[in-house]
C-alpha positions as CSV (number, residue, x, y, z in Angstrom):
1,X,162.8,-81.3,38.7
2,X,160.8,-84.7,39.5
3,X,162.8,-87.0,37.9
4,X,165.8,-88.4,40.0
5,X,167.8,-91.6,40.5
6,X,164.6,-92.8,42.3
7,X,161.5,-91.2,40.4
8,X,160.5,-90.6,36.8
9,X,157.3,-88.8,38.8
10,X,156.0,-87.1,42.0
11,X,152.7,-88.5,42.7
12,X,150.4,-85.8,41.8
13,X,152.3,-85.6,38.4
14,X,150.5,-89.1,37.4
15,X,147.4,-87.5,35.0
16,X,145.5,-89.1,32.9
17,X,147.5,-87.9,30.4
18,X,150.2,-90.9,31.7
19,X,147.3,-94.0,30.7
20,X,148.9,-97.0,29.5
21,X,152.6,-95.2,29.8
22,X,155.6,-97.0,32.4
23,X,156.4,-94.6,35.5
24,X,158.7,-94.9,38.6
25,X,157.7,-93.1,42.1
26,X,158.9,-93.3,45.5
27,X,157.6,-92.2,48.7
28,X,155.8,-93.7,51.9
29,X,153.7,-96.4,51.8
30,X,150.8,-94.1,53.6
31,X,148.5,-96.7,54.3
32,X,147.6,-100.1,52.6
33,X,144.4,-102.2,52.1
34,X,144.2,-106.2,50.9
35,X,141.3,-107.1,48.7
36,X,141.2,-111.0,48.1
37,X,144.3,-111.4,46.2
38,X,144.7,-107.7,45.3
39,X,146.7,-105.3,47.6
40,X,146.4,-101.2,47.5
41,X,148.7,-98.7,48.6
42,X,148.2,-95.1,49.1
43,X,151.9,-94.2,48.1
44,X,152.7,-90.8,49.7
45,X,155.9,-88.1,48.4
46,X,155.7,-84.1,49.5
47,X,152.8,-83.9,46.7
48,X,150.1,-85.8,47.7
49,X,148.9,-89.4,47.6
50,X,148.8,-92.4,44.2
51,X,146.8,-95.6,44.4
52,X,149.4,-98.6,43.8
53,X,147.9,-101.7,42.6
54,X,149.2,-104.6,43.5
55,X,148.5,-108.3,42.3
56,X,151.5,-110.1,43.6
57,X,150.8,-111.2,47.1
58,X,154.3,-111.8,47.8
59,X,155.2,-108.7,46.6
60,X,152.6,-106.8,48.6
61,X,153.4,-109.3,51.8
62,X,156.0,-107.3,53.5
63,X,155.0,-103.9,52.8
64,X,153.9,-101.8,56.2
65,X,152.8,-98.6,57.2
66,X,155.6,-95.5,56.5
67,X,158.0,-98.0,54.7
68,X,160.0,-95.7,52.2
69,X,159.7,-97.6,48.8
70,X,160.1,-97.7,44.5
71,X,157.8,-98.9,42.4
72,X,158.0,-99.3,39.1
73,X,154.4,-99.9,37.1
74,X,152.2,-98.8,34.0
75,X,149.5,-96.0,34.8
76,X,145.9,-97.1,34.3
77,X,142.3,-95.1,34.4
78,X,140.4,-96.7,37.8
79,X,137.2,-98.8,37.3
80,X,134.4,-96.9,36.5
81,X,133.0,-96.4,39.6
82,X,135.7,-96.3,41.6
83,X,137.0,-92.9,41.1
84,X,137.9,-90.7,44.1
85,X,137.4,-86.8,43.4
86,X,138.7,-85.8,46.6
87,X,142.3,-86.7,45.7
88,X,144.3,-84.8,42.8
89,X,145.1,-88.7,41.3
90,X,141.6,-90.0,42.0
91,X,140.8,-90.9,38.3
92,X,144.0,-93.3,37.8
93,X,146.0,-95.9,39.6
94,X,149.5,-97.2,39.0
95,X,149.8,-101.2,38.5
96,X,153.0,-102.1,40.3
97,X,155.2,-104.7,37.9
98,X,158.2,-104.2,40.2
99,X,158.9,-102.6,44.2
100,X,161.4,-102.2,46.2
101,X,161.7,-101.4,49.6
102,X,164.1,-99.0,50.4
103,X,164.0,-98.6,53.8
104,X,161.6,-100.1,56.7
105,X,160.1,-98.7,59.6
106,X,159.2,-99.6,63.2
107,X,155.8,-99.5,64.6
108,X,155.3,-96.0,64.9
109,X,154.4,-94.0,68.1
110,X,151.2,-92.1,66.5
111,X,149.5,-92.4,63.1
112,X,150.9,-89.9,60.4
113,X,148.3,-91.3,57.4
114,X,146.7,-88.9,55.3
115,X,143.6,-90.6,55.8
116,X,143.8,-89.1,59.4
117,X,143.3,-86.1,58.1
118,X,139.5,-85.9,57.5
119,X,139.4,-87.2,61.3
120,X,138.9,-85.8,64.8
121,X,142.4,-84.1,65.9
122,X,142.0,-86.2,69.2
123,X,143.8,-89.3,67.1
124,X,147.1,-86.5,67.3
125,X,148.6,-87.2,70.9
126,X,150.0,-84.9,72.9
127,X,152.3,-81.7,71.6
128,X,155.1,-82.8,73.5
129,X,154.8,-86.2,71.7
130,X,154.6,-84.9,68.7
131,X,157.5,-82.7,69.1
132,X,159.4,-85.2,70.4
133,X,158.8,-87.2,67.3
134,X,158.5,-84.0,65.0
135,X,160.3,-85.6,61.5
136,X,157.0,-87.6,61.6
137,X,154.5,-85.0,62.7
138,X,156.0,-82.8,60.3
139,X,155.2,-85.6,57.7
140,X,151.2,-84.7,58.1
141,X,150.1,-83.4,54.5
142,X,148.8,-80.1,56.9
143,X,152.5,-79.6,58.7
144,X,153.7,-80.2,54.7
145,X,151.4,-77.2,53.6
146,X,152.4,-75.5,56.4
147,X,155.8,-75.5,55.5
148,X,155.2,-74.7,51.8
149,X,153.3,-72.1,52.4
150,X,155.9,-70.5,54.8
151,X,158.5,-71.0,52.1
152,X,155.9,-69.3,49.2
153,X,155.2,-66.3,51.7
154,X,159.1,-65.7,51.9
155,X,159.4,-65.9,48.4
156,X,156.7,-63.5,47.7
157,X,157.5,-60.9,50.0
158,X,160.6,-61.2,48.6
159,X,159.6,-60.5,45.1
160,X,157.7,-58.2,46.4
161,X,160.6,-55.8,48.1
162,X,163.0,-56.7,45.1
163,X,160.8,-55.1,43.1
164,X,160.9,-51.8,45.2
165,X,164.3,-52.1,44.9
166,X,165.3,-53.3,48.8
167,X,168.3,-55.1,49.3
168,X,168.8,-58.5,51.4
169,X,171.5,-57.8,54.4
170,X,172.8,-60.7,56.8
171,X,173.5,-58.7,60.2
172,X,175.6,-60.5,62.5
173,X,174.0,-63.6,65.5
174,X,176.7,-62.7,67.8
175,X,176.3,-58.5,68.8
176,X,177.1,-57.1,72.1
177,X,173.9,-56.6,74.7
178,X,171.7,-53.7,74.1
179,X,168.7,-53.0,75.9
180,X,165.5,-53.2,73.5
181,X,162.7,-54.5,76.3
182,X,163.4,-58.5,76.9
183,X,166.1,-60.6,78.4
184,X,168.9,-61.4,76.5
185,X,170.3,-64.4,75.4
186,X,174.1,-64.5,76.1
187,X,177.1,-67.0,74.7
188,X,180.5,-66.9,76.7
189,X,183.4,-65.6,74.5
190,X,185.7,-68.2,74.9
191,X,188.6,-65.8,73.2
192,X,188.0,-63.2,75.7
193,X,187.5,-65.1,78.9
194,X,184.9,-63.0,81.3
195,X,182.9,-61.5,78.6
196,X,180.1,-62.1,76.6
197,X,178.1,-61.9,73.2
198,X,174.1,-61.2,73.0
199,X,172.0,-62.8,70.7
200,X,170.1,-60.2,68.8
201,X,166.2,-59.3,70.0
202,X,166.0,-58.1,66.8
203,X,168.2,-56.1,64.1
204,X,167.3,-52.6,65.6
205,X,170.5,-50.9,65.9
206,X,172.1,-52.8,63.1
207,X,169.4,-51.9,60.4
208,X,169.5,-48.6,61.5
209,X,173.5,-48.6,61.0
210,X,173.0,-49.8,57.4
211,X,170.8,-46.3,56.6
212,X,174.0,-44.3,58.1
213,X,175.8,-46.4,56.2
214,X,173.7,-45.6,52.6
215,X,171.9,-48.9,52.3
216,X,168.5,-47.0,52.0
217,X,166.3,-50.0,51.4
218,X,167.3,-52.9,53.4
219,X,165.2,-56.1,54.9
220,X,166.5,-59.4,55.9
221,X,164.2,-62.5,56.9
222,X,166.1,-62.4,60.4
223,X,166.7,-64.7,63.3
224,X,165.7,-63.0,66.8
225,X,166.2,-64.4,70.3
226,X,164.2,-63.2,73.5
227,X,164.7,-64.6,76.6
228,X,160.8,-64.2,77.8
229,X,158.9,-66.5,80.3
230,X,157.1,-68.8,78.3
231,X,153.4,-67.9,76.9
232,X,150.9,-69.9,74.1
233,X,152.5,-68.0,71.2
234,X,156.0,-67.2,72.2
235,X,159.1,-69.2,70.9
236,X,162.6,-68.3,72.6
237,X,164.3,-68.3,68.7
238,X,161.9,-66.4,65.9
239,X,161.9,-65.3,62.5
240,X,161.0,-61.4,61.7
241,X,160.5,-59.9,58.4
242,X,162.5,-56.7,59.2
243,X,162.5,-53.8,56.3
244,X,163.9,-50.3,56.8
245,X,164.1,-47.5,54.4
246,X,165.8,-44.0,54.4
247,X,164.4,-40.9,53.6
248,X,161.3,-41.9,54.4
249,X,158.2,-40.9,57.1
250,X,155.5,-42.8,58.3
251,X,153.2,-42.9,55.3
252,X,155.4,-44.3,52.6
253,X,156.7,-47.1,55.4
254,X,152.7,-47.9,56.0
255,X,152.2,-47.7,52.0
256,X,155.5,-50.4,51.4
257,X,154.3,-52.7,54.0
258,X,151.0,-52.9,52.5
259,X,151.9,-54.2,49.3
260,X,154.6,-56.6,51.1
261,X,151.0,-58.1,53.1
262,X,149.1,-57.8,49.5
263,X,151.6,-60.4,47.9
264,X,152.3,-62.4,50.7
265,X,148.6,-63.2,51.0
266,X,148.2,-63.3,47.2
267,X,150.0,-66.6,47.3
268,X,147.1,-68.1,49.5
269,X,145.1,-66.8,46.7
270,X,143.3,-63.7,48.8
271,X,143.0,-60.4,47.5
272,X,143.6,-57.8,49.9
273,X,141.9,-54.2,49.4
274,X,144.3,-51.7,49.9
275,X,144.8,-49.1,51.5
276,X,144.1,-51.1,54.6
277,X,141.9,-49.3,57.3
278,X,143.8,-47.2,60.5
279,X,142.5,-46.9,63.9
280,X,144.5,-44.9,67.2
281,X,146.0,-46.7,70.0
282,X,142.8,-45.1,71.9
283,X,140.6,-45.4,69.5
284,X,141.4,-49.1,69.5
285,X,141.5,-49.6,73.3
286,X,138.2,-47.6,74.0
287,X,136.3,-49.8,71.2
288,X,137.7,-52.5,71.6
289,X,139.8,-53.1,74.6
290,X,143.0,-54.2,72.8
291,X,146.1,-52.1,71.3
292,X,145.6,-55.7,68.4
293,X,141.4,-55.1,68.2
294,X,140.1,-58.0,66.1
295,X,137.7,-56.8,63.3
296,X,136.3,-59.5,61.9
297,X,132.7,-58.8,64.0
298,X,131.7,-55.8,65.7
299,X,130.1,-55.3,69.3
300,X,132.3,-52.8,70.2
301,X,132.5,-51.3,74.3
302,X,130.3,-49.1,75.7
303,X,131.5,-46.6,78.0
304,X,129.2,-46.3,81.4
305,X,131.6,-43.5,83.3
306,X,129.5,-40.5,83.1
307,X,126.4,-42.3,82.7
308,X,126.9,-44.0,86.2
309,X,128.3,-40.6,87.4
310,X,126.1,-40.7,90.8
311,X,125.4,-44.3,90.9
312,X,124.8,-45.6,94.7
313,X,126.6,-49.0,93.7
314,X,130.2,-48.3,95.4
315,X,132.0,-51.2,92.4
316,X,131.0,-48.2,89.6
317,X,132.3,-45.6,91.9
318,X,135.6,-46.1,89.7
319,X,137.3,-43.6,87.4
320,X,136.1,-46.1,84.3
321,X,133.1,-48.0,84.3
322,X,132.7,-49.9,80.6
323,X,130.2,-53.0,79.6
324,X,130.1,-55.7,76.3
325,X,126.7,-56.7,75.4
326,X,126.1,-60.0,75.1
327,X,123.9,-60.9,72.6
328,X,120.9,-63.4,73.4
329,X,122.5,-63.5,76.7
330,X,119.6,-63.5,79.0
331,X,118.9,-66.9,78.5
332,X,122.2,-67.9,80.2
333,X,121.5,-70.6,83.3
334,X,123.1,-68.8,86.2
335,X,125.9,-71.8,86.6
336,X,127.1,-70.2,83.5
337,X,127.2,-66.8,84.6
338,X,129.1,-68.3,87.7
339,X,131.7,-70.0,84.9
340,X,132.5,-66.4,83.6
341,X,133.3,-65.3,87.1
342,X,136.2,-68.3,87.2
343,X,136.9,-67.3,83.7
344,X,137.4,-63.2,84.5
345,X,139.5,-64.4,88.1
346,X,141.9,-66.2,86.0
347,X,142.7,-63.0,83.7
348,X,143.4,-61.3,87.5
349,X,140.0,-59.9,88.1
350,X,138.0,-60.0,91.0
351,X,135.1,-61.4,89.1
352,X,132.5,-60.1,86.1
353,X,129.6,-57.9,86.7
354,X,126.3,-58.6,84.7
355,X,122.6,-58.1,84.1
356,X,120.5,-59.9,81.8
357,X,117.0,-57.9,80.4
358,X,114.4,-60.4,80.4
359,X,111.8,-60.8,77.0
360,X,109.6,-58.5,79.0
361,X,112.2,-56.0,79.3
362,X,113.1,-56.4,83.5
363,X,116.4,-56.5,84.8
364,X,117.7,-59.3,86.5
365,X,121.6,-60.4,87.8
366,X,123.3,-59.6,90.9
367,X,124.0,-56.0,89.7
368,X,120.0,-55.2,88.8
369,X,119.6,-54.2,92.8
370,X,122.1,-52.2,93.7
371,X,121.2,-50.0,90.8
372,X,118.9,-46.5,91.3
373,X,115.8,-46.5,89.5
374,X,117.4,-43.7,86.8
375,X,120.0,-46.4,86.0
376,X,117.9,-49.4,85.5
377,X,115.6,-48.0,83.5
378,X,118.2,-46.2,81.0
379,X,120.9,-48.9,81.0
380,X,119.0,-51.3,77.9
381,X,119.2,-47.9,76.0
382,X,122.5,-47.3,77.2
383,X,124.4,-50.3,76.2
384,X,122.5,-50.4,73.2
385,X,120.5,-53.6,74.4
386,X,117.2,-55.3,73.3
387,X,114.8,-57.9,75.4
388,X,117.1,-61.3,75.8
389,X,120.2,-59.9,76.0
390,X,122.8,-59.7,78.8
391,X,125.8,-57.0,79.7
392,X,129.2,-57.7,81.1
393,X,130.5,-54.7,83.4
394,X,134.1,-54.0,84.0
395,X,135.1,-51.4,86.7
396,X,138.3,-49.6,87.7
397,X,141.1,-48.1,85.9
398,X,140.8,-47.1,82.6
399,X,143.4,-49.2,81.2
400,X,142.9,-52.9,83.4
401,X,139.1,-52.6,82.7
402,X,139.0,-51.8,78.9
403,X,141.5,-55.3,78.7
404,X,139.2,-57.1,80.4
405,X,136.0,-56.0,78.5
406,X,138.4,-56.6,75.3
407,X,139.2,-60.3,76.6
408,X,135.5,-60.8,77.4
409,X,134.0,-59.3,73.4
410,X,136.3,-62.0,71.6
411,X,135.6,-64.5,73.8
412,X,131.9,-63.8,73.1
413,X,132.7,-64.3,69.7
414,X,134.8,-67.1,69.8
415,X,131.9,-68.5,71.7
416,X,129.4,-67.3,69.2
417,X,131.7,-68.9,66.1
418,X,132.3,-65.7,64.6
419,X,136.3,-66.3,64.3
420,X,136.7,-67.3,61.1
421,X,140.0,-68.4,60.2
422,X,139.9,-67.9,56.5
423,X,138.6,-64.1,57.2
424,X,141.6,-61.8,57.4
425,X,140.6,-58.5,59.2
426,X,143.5,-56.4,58.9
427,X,144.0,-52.6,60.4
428,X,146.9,-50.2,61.6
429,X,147.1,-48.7,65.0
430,X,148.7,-45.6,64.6
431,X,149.8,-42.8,67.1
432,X,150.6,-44.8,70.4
433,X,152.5,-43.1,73.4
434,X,155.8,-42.4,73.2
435,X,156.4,-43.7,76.7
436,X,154.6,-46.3,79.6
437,X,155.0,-46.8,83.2
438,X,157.3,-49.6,84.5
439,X,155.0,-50.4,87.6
440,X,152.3,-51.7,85.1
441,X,151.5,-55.2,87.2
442,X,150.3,-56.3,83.5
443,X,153.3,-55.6,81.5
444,X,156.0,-58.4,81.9
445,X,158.5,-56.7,79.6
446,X,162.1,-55.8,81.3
447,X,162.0,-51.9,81.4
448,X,164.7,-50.5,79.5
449,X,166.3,-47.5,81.8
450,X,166.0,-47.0,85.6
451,X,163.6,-44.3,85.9
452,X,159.7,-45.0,85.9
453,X,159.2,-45.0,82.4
454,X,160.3,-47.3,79.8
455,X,159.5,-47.2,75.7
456,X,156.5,-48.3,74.5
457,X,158.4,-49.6,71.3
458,X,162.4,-49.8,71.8
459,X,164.2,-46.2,73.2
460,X,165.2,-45.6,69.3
461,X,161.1,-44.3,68.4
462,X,160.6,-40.7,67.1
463,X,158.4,-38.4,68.9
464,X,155.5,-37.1,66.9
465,X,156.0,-34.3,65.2
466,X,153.4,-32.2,67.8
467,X,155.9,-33.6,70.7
468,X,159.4,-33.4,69.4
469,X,160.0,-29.8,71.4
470,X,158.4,-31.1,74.5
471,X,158.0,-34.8,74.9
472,X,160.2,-35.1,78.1
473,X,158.3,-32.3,79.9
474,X,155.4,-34.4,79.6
475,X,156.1,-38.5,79.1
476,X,152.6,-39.5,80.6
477,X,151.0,-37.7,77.1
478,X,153.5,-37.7,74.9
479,X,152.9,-39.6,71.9
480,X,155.7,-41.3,68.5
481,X,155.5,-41.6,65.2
482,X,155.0,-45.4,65.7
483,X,152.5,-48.2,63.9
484,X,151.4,-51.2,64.4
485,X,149.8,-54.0,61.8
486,X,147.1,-56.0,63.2
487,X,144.7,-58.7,61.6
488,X,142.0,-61.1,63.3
489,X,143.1,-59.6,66.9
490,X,146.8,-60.1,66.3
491,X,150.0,-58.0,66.3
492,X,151.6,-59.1,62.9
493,X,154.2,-56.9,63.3
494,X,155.4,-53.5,64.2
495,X,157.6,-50.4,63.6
496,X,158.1,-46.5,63.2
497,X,160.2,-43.7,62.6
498,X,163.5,-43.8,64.2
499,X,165.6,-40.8,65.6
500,X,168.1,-39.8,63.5
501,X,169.2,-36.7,65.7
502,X,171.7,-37.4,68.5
503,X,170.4,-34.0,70.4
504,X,167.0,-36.1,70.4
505,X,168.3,-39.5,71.2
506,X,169.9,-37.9,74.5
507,X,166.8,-36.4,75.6
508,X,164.8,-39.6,75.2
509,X,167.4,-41.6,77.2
510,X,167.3,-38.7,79.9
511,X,163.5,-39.4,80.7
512,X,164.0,-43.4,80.2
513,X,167.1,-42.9,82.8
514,X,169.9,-43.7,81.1
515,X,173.4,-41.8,81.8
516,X,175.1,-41.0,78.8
517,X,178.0,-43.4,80.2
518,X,175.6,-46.1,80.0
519,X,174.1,-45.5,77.1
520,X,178.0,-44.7,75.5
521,X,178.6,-48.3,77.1
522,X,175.8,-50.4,75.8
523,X,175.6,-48.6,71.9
524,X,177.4,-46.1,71.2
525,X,178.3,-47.6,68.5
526,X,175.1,-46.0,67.1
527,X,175.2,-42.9,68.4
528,X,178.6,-42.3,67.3
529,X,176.9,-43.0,63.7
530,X,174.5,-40.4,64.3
531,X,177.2,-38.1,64.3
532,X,178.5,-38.4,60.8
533,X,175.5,-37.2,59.2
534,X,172.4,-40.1,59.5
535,X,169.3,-40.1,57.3
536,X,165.8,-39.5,58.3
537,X,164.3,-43.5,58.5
538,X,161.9,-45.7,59.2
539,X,161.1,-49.2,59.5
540,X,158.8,-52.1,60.4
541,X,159.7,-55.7,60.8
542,X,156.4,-58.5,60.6
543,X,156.4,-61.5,63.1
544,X,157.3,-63.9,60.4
545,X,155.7,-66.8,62.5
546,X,152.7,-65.5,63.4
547,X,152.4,-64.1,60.1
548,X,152.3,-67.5,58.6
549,X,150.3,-69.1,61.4
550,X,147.6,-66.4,60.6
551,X,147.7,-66.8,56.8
552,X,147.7,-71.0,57.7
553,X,144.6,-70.4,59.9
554,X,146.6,-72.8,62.5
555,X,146.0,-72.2,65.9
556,X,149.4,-72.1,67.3
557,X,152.9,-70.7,66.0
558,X,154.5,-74.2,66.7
559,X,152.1,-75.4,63.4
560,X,153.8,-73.0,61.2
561,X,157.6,-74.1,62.8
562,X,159.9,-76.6,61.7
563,X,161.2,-77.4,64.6
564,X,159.8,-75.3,67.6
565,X,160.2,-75.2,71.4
566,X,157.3,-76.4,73.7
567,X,156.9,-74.9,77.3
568,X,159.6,-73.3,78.9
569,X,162.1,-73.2,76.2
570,X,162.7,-76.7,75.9
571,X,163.2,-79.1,73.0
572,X,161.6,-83.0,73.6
573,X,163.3,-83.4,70.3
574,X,166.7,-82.9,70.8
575,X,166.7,-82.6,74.9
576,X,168.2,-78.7,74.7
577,X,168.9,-77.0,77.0
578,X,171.2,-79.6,78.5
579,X,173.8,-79.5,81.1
580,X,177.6,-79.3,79.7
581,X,180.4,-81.3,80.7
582,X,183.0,-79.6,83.3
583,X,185.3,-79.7,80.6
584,X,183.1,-78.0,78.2
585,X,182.3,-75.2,80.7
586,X,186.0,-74.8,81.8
587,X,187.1,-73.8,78.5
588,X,183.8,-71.4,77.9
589,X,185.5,-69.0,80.5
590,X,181.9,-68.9,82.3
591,X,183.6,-69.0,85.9
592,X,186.6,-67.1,84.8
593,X,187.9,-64.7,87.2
594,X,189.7,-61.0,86.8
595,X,191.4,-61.3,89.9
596,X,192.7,-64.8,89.8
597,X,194.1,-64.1,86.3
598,X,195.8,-60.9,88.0
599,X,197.7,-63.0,90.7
């Protein structure tokens, strides 16, 4: 509906097709230009951009950058000559009879003009300025398409599960602390002084309620809160796409999912070939180094172990030795080579190992010598190497190497420009481990139990079908029925089958260490369910943020975000979090006391 109390038009509404016709628009005045006696203004709305002409000095005279006007005029094709085809209006202007200014605006602290646009980012300031400021960052025609398209992916995914016949569910903000692998967020009860409400890490136990309860297609764009240290692409508060479906396994989950991603990226106007490729968790970590392998180029790991079986050099005397060739690498100046050893130490390693082939076919680096004659000679054969190339080595355990090597192939690529933004790679990872250890100096998730192994996904993940008799005989092998979606080297979201069997549920929180008083303490809520007959299901949610910011090509979550948190949780917008007066914390109950209340 364009036409309001204030518009007849939006701006990109004013065709050819309006010539010689009256229309009124409002908007920004995005940037303006004096020509002898004539004035122009780029007027901006949440469409685009409209030339104004203007050939009343004094009405042009006060108008200034981001003042919100109305002007009334008569539509008219541009000069010959003078057409712009880069903007949707570019073949008319609208010759202002009448404007008025509806409300002025200060100097402001950073350029928001479309014109900006085609310019170096560098004329952005900093983030925390611009979040700080974010109603007029947000008014950037890229933030705007940002947001649009975030609001059309919603909308198509929604279609999209409507017309699979899922049902939209609200679960509650306020549920009581569960342990799912992160801290939680907690809010003082002020009605029941000494306890406390948990924000919700995600929907887990509710959505799985909601199948006992016969709801057997459910999703819910849902708010989730994790208390997490702070990292690039992590917001304290984010949105999930969470779906879950009853009598269901892992294939028809996988097969939903897909046409959800199908639509979603439909809107952006990309065709996605389904079925989408699948890889294994070990598949994808001995390829590729990473559980979230990006596929958008190849140069996939070489393992070295049992070729450097006898090696004399004591660093591959390691239960994994793995390398990444680096193409045209050879050519490298050494100060360079010296850079990726800074580079690797900041990731926690003790440095990169390399060797470069020279044209001639000679190895050179600080690894060539400590080599035997066997290796040297085999090792351009080995790594699958020609004349001018260079190899990365990583060393060690299995795990901690293959991340490293994985961290070194994409920044290769990155390097090499091969991460294109408007290529969408996508791939499952399929049949990880049921279980991982909790002394993993890697893994900064809170383990969920007390004993030394904590769930890969959440405690609620079905065994495999192979493992169900004898998964907590053997944790350190035994794999779930659990999947992954990844695309360009990202985790867009997650899920798997979920135990339905109490008998199974108990066993599960046996090896993760949980008593069944604690576990009757924290949900038994659920596992009460379970015991008045629950339905085989399965789920996945999408991380609705990055799934946007992927889709957006943007670099950063934040860009895809309305209103997002910078480092360490904290708001330059509105100042949160902020101390509370005395007052306000009295009558939380935060400090209240059992045995003061008793005398």
């Amino acid at each position: 509906m364009s036409q309001t109390a204030y518009r007849t038009h939006h701006a990109t509404e004013v065709t050819e097709a309006l010539v010689g016709e009256k229309v009124t628009l409002a908007g920004w005045v995005d940037r303006r230009r004096d020509h002898g006696g004539v004035a122009f203004i780029d007027l901006r709305d949440s469409t685009g951009l409209v030339q104004v002409v203007i050939y009343d000095e004094d009405m042009a005279r006060p108008l200034r950058s981001e003042f919100v006007i109305q002007v009334v005029g008569e539509v008219r094709l541009r000069p010959e000559g003078n057409e712009n085809e880069h903007l949707a209006t570019g073949k008319i202007e609208v010759v202002a009879e009448s404007i008025e200014v509806l409300a002025k605006s200060d100097a402001l602290p950073f350029q928001v003009s479309t014109a900006l646009e085609n310019e170096s980012e560098n004329k952005l300031p900093g983030e925390d300025v611009r979040l700080k400021y974010r109603y007029l960052d947000l008014r950037r025609p890229s933030m705007q398409h940002n947001l649009k398209l975030r609001s059309d992916m919603a909308k198509a995914a929604r279609h999209a599960l409507e017309d699979m016949d899922f049902t939209e569910v609200e679960t509650p903000t306020f549920i009581k602390s569960t342990p799912e692998g992160a801290r939680d967020f907690v809010v003082p009860a002020r009605l029941v002084p000494g306890s406390w409400y948990a924000l919700p890490q995600s929907p887990q136990l509710l959505k799985q309620l909601l199948m006992v309860s016969g709801v057997e297609r459910y999703y819910q764009l849902a708010r989730c809160y994790r208390d997490e240290d702070f990292r690039a692409d992590r917001q304290p508060e984010f949105t999930q796409l969470d779906m879950e479906m009853a009598y269901v396994d892992q294939e028809d989950v996988m097969a939903m999912a897909e046409k959800v991603i199908a639509a979603i990226w439909k809107t952006a106007g990309y065709e996605v070939q389904l079925p989408l490729p699948r890889i294994t968790w070990q598949e994808a970590m001995d390829k590729y180094g990473s559980d979230k392998p990006d596929l958008r180029f190849g140069n996939p790991l070489v393992e070295l172990t049992e070729y450097f079986k006898d090696t004399p050099f004591r660093v591959f005397q390691a239960p994994y030795v793995g390398a990444v060739l680096f193409k045209g690498g050879a050519s490298t100046p050494r100060r360079q080579f010296d850079a990726w050893q800074e580079w690797a130490k900041q990731r926690g390693a003790k440095g990169l190992a390399y060797v470069s082939f020279t044209e001639d076919g000679e190895l050179k680096g600080p690894v060539a010598k400590n080599l035997s004659e066997a290796e040297r000679d085999g090792l351009m054969e080995a790594v699958g190497a020609e004349p001018g190339d260079a190899v990365f080595f990583a060393a060690g355990s299995r795990e901690s190497s293959q991340l490293l090597l994985g961290a070194v192939r994409v920044e290769l690529a990155s390097r090499a420009g091969l991460l294109d933004p408007k290529k969408f790679a996508f791939t499952w990872v399929v049949d990880f481990p049921l279980f991982k250890r909790t002394d993993d100096p890697d893994d900064d998730d809170v383990a969920v139990g007390h004993s030394k192994w904590t769930s890969m996904h959440h405690p609620f993940t079905m065994p495999s079908k192979d493992w169900i008799d004898r998964f907590d005989q053997d944790p350190e092998h035994a794999m779930s029925d659990s999947y992954d979606i990844v695309c360009n080297g990202e985790e867009m979201g997650g899920g798997s089958v979920r135990i339905h069997r109490d008998d199974i549920q108990d066993r599960v929180l046996n090896v993760l260490g949980i008593s069944s008083e604690e576990a009757a303490e924290k949900f038994g809520f659920l596992l009460e369910a379970f015991k008045y007959g629950a339905p085989p299901h399965a789920g996945i949610a999408l991380g609705w943020d990055r799934t946007v910011s992927i889709l957006a090509g943007a670099d950063t979550i934040r860009d895809v975000i309305a209103f997002p948190k910078a480092g360490g949780g904290r708001d330059p917008l509105t100042g949160a979090p902020a101390p509370i007066s005395a007052e306000q914390r009295a009558e939380t109950g935060v400090d209240y006391d059992p045995e003061e209340d008793e005398d």
